[in-house]
N, C-alpha and C positions, 0 to 999 in steps of 0.2 A: 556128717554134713553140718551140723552141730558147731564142732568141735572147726570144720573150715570157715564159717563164719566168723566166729570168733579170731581166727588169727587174723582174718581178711581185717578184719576191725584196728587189729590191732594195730599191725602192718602200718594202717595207714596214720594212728598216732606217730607214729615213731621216723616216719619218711615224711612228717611235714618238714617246709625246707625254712630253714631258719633266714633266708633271704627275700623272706615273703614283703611285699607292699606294704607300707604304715598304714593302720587303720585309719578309721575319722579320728579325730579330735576329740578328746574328753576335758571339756567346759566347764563338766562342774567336777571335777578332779575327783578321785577316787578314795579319798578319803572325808569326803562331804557329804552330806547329808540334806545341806540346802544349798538351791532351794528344791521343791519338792519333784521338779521336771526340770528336768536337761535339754528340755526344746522346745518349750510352749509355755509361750510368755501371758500371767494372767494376774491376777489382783484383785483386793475388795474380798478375802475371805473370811466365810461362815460354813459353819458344819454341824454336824449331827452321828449320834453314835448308833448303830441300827444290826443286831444281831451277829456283835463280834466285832463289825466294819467300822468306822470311822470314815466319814463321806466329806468332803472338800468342796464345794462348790467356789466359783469369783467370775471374776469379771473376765473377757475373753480379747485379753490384748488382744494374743495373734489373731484376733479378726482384721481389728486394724493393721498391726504388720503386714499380714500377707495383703490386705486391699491399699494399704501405702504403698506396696512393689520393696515392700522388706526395707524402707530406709524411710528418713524424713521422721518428726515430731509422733510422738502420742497424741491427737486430737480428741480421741475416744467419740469419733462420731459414727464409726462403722462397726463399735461395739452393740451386736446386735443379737448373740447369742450368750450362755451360760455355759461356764466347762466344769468338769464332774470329774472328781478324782477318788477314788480309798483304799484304805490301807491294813491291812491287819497285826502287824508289825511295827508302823509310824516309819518304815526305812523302802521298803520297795513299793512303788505305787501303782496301782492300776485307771490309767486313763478310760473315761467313759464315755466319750465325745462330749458332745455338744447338747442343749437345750437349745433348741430353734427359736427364741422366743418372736423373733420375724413373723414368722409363719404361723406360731399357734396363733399370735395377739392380730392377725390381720384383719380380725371383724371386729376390733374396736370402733365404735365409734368415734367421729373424726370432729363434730358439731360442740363444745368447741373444741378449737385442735389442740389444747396443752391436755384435753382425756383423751386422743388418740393414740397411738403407738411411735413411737421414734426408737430410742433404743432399751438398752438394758444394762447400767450399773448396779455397782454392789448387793449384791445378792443376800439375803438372810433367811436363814430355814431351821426347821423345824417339825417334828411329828407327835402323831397322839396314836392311840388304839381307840379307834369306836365301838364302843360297847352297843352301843344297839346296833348297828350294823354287822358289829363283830367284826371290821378291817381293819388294816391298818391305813391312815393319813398322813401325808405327807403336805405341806404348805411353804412353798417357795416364796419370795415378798423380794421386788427389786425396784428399783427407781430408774423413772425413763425421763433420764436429763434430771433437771431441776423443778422437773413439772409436776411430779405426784409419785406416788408410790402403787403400783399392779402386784397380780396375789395369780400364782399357779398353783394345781393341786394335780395332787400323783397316788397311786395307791403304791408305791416301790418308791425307794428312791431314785430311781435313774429314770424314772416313770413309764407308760408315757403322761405326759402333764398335758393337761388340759388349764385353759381359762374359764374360771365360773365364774367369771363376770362380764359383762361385754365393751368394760373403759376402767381406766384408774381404781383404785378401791377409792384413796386418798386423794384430793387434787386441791388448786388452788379455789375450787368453789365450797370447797368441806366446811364448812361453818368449823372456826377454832383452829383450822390448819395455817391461817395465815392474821395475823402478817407472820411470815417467814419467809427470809430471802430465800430461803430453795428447800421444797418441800422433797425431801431425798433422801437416800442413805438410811433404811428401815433397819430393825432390832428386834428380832421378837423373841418371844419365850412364851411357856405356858408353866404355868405356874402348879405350885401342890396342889393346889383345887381345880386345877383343870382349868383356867379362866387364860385366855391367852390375852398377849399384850405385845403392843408394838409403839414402838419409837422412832421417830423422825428429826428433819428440820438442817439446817445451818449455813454457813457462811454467814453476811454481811450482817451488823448488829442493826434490830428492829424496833419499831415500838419505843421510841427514846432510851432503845440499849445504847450500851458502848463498847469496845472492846473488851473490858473485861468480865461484864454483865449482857454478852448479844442478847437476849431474848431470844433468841432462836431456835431453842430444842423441844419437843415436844415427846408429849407421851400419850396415850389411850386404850383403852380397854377393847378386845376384840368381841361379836358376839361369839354365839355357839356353834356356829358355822365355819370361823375363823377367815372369812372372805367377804366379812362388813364389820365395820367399828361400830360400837357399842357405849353412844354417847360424844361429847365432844373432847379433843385432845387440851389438855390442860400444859403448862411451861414445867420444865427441869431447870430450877435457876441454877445451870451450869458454867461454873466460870472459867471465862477463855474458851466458851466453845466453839466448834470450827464446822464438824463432822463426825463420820467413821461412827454412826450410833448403833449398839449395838445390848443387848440384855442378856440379865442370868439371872436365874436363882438360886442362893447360896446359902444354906444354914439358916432356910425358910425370910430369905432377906434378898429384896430387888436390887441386881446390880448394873448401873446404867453405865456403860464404857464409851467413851468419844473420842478422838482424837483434838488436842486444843491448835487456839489460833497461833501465829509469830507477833500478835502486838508485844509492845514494850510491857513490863512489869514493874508497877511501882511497888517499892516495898510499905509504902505508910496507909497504900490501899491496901496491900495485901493482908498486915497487920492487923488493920484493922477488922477485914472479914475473917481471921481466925479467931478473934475476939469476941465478932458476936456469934459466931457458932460455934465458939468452944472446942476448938479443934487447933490442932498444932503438927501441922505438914506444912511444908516448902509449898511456893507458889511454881505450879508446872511451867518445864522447858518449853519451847514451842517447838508443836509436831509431836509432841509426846500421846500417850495413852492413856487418859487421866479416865478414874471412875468415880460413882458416887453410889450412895446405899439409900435405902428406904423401906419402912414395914407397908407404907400407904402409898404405891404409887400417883393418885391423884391429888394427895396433897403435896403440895410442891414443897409447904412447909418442912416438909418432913424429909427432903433428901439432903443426904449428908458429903458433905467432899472427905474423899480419904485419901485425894494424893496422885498419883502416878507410878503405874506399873511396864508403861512398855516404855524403853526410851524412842528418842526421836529419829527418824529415819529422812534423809536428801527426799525434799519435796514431802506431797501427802501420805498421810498417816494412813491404815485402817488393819486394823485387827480382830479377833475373836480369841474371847477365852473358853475355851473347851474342854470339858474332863472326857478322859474317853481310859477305858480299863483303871478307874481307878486313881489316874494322873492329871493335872492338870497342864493344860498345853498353851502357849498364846503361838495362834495363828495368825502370822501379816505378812503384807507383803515388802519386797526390797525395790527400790528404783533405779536396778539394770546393773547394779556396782557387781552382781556376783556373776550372773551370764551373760548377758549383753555386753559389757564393756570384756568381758573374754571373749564374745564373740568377733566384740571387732577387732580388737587386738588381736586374734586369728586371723582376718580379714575375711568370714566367711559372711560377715554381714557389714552392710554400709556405716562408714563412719557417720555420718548423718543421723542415724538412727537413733531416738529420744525418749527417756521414758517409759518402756517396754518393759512391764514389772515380773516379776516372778513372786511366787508363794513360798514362806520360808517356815519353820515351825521351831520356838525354841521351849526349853521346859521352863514352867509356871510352876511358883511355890504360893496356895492358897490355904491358910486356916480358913475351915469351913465353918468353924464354931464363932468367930469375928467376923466373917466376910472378908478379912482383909487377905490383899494381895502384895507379894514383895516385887523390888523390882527384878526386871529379868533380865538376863543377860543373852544381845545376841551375837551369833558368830554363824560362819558357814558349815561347823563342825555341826550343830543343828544335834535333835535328839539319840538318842542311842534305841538300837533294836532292840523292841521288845520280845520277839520271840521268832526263833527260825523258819525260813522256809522250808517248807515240805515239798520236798521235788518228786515224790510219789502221786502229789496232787496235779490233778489237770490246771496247768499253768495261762495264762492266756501270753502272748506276746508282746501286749502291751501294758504288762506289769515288768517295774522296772526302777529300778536305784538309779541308776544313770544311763545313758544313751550315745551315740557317735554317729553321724551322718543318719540319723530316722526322720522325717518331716514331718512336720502337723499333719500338711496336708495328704501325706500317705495313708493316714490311721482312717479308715474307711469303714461304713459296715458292711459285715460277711454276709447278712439275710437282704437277698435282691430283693424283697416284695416292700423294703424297709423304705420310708417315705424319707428321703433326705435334706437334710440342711445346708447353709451357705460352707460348712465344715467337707458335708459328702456322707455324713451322718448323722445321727438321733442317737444323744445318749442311751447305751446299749451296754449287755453282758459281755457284748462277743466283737470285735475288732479287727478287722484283717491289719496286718504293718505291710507297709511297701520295703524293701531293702535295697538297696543298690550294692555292689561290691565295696567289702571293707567298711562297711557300717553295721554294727552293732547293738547289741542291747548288756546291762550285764544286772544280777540278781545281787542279794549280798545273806550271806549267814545262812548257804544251803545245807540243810541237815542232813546225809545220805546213810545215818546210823554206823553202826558198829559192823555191819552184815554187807552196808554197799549196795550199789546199783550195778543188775548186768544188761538191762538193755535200755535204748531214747528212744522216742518216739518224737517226731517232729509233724504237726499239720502245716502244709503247704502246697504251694503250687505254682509250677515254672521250673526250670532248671537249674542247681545252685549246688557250689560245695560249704557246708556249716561246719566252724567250728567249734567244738567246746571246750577253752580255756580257764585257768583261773589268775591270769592276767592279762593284758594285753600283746605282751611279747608272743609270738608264733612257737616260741620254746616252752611254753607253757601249756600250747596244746593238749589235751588229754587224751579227744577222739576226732574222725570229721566222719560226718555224715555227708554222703552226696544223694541228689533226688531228682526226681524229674517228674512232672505230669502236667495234665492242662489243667485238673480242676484239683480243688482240697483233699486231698488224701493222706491219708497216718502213714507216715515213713519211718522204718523201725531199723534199729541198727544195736548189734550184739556189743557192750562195751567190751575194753581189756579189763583184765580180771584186776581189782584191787584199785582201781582210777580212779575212783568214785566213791571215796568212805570218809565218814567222820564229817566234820562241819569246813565247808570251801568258805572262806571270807569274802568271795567272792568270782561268781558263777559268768562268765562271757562266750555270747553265743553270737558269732562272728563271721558273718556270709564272706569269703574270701573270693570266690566266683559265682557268677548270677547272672540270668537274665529272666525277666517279667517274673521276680520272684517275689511272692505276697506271702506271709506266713502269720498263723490265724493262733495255735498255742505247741505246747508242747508237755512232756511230761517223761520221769524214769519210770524204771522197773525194778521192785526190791531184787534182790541178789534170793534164792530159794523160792518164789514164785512162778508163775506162768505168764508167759508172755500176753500182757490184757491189752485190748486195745484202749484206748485212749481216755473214752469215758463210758458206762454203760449205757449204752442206746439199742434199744430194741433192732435188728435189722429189718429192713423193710425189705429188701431184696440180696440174695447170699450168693455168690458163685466161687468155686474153688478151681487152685490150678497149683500144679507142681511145681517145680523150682523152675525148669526148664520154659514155663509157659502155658503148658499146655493145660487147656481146659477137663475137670474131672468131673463127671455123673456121677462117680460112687465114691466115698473115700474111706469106705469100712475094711475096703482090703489096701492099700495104701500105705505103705511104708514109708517111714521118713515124715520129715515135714513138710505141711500141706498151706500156701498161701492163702489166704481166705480173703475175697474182698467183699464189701457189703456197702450199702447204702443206707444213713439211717433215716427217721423221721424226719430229720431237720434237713435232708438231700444231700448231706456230706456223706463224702466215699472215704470206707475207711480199707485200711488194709491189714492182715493180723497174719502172723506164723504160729501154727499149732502141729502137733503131733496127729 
């Protein structure tokens, strides 16, 4: 029986028909890297490195896209949630939905209304371990509008977050927050001493600034709580600053990074302020990524210009520099040149469409022992994998290099009792994807060893044939899985022997026919193992049945293999073949 499966398997590798339907579209091309999603347009990234993972948080275009009706300008007014992305490779990404931040911050007070809630830009995060509590903390910091900067807190990353406060942390009544034309655009860090700090401030030049000197940036000390300032925010004389404020600490030294303004550049000003702070860098491009240093962040004296690391990108700036496994990353975003303007030139989105940013990551060269930073170079070709996927691992579905016809709006949460957002979810573990026929998802740099994989498992639910490619061509097929059920069940299918070995440069997992088809994750089988189901979960409820169907009471005398399905704790049905 065995040994029929397996050819059943195999059979249907090999009589895929090479006159299959063209897939969806691949936008962000198969040899790119950025930006970091193929269908969810976001911006204003900051991140954190948290137990292997690299966590991505920004701004949530596609709020506004999908509430524009897919076309028309970026207003960023219906920017009202946060999106969550990580990675443990820097090459295939795992989407986590959504931050609600609508619905946690709804009991803001409204008295006055620039401390009530409206939306949620550029997002900056950050965590600590509390020792007297013994947890871990997490602290989200974003700016709603122009008006102030709000503080969410999580014990996880993907949280759930809550507001411990009940309006703004920062607003325009903060004694020392203002004048500043727009109290925005937050930066934090927590320093070697555990003292956290955040950074604000910019646009229009204040205070008898100028363009070259706004006055506009700010800094402050956080308390012990990390969800009230600690004292009054004191100026960063930052020259040409715009925005995009963002911190590090680097070789025990405060790194303030901005994004600068388009005014003009004089050189005999410029000149001249390299002179009295004894420093010899170029005056920044405009839209560039310029940082500065400092041992005392409160004294303003003391922060140093060292120039410019990210160049300038069409429209605003905003970045993060991030080390994460030892490397250091500049995280920013692009304005539409890499998916957007492919999408339209696909025609699968309005020409109309403006603005719609994406998240792109290239590699950052930083002496830690200077603090300095080179420049960086960006392109679409974006970082190299650092290390393989393990297709032995339970895979979610919504980790993923690239994508072809998936939607935002299909990425949904799988736990019904899950309180949802303007998305359909609450940033989560677990994700169901919607699929339609001929759309796609694909992995890159799957490891299947020297030994190989002989069986997939696929969770799903609905009716569908899947197949597993390592390109998009139909000739490339390896296996297909067909399935069928109403609710989540593990679907397991015996590979052809030798399909599955050594490192696939890339993994596509390709609904060819479908209907109401949701798929939640997936995973192999080493080649000399046993058939395991999917992840270990205790069974909460067990029933066995033969090949044919039929229901078994005993299966000690029972020859052959025996289907087993169960129900685990979390209410998914799984299914498993065993002897």
């Amino acid at each position: 029986m065995y040994k029929k499966l397996f050819l059943t398997a195999a059979l249907i590798a090999a009589c895929v028909s090479t006159d299959a339907q063209k897939i969806a579209t691949d936008y962000k091309g198969s040899d790119n890297n950025n930006p970091i999603s193929a269908n969810i347009f976001c911006a204003d990234p900051t991140a954190l490195e948290y137990n292997g993972r690299l966590y991505v948080y920004g701004s949530n275009d596609h709020q506004e896209f999908v509430a524009n009706g897919k076309k028309g300008d970026n207003t960023y007014g219906n920017i009202k949630s946060i999106v969550v992305f990580s990675t443990d490779d820097m090459v295939n990404w795992t989407f986590h939905g959504t931050i609600d931040t609508k619905k946690i911050c709804s009991g803001w007070v409204t008295s006055p209304w620039y401390q009530g809630y409206g939306v949620s830009w550029a997002p900056s995060v950050t965590w600590r371990h509390n020792e007297s509590t013994d947890k871990d903390e997490f602290f989200l910091y974003f700016c709603n509008s122009s008006h102030g900067i709000g503080v969410l807190k999580a014990e996880s990353p993907i949280g759930p977050w809550k507001s411990p406060n009940n309006k703004l942390m920062i607003h325009r009544d903060t004694p020392g927050a203002t004048p500043c034309s727009a109290v925005f655009d937050p930066g934090v860090t927590i320093d070697e001493n555990g003292v956290g700090w955040i950074s604000f401030g910019g646009l229009d030049p204040v205070d008898g600034g100028n363009s070259f000197n706004p006055k506009n940036a700010r800094i402050v000390k956080l308390k012990s709580n990390m969800t009230q300032i600690d004292g009054q925010p004191v100026r960063i004389p930052a020259p040409y600053h715009f925005e995009a404020n963002e911190l590090n600490v680097i070789g025990g030294k405060y790194v303030y990074t901005y994004c600068s303004n388009w005014a003009n550049r004089d050189n005999t000003e410029w000149n001249a302020y390299k002179q009295e702070h004894g420093i010899n860098v170029n005056a920044p491009g405009g839209g560039t990524m310029c940082y500065m240093v400092s041992d005392n962040p409160t004294d303003s004296d003391s922060w140093v210009f060292k120039g410019y690391y990210g160049p300038g990108v069409a429209g605003n700036n905003h970045s993060h520099l991030q080390k994460f496994q030892g490397s250091y990353y500049h995280i920013y975003h692009n304005h539409g040149s890499i998916l957007l303007d492919a999408m339209k030139n696909g025609g699968d989105v309005d020409a109309s469409a403006g603005d719609y940013r994406s998240i792109c990551v290239n590699k950052a060269t930083v002496n830690e022992s200077t603090a300095t930073v080179s420049l960086v170079t960006l392109n679409t070709t974006g970082v190299k994998q650092i290390k393989n996927l393990n297709p032995y691992e339970l895979q979610q579905m919504e980790t993923m290099a690239s994508c072809g016809g998936i939607q935002y709006e299909g990425m949904t949460n799988i736990q019904k009792n899950t309180k949802i957002s303007t998305l359909g979810n609450d940033a989560s573990e677990n994700l169901q994807v919607k699929m339609e026929p001929n759309s796609w998802i694909a992995v890159r740099k799957v490891d299947f060893g020297s030994t190989g994989a002989k069986a997939f498992s696929l969770r799903a639910k609905g009716t569908g044939k899947l197949d597993l490619r390592t390109s998009s061509s139909p000739r490339a097929t390896l296996a297909t899985i067909e399935f069928s059920s109403t609710d989540f069940e593990d679907h397991a299918l015996i590979l052809p022997e030798g399909k599955f070995k050594g490192v696939k440069n890339n993994l596509l997992l390709v609904l060819t026919e479908g209907e109401d088809v949701y798929v939640d994750a997936w995973k192999f089988t080493k080649e000399g193992s046993g058939i395991d189901e999917m992840e270990s979960s205790d069974p909460v409820k067990t029933q066995c049945y033969d090949l044919s169907g039929r229901k078994l009471s005993d299966t000690s005398n029972h020859r052959g293999i025996v289907i087993e399905q169960y129900i685990d704790k979390n209410g998914v049905k799984h299914s498993r073949k065993r002897y």
